[in-house]
Structures are given as C-alpha cells and as structure tokens.
Steps between C-alpha positions, in 0.01 A plus 500: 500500500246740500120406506608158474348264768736153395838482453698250328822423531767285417865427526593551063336560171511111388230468780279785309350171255301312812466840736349651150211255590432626882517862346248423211249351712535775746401712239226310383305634800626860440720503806793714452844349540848607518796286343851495626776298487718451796731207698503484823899376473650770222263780612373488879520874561279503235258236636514632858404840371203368250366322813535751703335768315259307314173505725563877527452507119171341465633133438256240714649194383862366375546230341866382419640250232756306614731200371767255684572655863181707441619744716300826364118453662684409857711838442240679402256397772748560804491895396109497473243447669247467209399175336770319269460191280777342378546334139723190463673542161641183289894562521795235529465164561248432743234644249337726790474315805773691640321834471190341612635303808692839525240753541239245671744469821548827608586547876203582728427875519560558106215337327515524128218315259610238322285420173664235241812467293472703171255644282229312653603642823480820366172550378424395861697745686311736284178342584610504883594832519143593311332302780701724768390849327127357484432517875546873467376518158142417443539577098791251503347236682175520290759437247672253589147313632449511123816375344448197744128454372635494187784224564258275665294575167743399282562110693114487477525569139760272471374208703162514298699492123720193666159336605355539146783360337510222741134431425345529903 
C-alpha cells in the first residue's frame, strides 16, 4: 500500500478483466494505486483490517468491485471513513443490476458511490476518484481539466466529419 493514494479492490481474480480498466486509467494520470483482492463474505477480517488501516497508509480513495449481493464497497465503507466507490460487476443472472441496486441502497450513515455496471463503470470510478484527489491536487486537476478538453475535442471532431459526410 505504500505511496499509493487509490486502492482497488475486489471480491476474486475473474473480476481483475473489468477492474484492470479502473486501474489503467488510474494510471494514465500517474496516480499510484494498490491492487488487492478480497471478499467481504470468505475474508472479512481481512476487509475490516484493509479498511481500517488504509487511510493510515496513504490511501485517499477506495474503490471496490463488486458482483450479485455486492457486499464488498458497503463492508469496506462501514470500517472507513474515507471516500469509497463501488463497481457493479456482471455476475449471474440478473447481468448486474443486483450489484448495482445493491451498492446504490446503502442504509443512511454509510454512503458508498455508485458509478455503473462493468467496465464502463470502471473507467468512471477511476475518473471519480481522480476528481476527488484534484481538489487537493492542483497538478491533477490541471490534468484532468485537460483530458476533459480533449473529450469534448474529440465529439467536436466528430460532429464536424459526420456533418461533412452528411453534406451541411
């Protein structure tokens, strides 16, 4: 955990393909982030302890992967107080609207961020946790200024090739 300001966690390595995506765009903006899988239902000492300790070792964010009873960001929230964002994962039958319905209704008192089901959802709980560094961070938030200059770039870009093609 050390020096890392984000960590990501979720409850087994066949999450590791979508959460890959919240950790890679993490590091796109150089922030530091430490990886570890845990379940909040075959290792709770172990998630008690991580939240616990975490803030004490530099982490300012968490943000948890979580499928079916999504039960990992609400665990890992009620032993912190810092900021966690939950991921809804695609698992069984209900394609992720368990996890998301799961981690969206947690009980007044316990807040946890809830960004959208899957990969998608990942790249924003990355992007939401950068915007939560950037009020302390002027480097990051000059940043991240930039890499939304640069989306609304690329629609503008976009918009004007559709327009030629369409002749207008």
């Amino acid at each position: 955990m050390a020096n890392s300001r984000v960590a990501v966690v979720f409850g087994s390595d066949s999450d590791w393909p979508v959460m890959q995506k919240c950790v890679q765009q993490l590091e796109q903006f150089d922030i530091s982030v430490h990886v570890e899988v845990m379940s909040a239902h075959r290792t709770p000492a172990r998630v008690m302890e991580y939240a616990d300790t975490a803030a004490k070792e530099g982490i300012e964010v968490i943000i948890a992967g979580a499928g079916m009873a999504a039960a990992l960001p609400g665990v890992v929230a009620a032993h912190t107080t810092l900021p966690v964002i939950g991921v809804p994962l695609v698992s069984g039958s209900l394609g992720g609207v368990d996890a998301l319905l799961s981690i969206a209704q947690m009980p007044p008192g316990v807040p946890v961020a809830c960004v959208g089901v899957d990969s998608a959802g990942a790249k924003n709980a990355a992007l939401l946790a950068i915007q939560f560094l950037a009020v302390k961070d002027e480097k990051l938030a000059k940043a991240y200024a930039h890499f939304r200059a640069n989306q609304a770039d690329g629609v503008r870009k976009k918009n004007e090739k559709l327009q030629h093609q369409l002749g207008t």
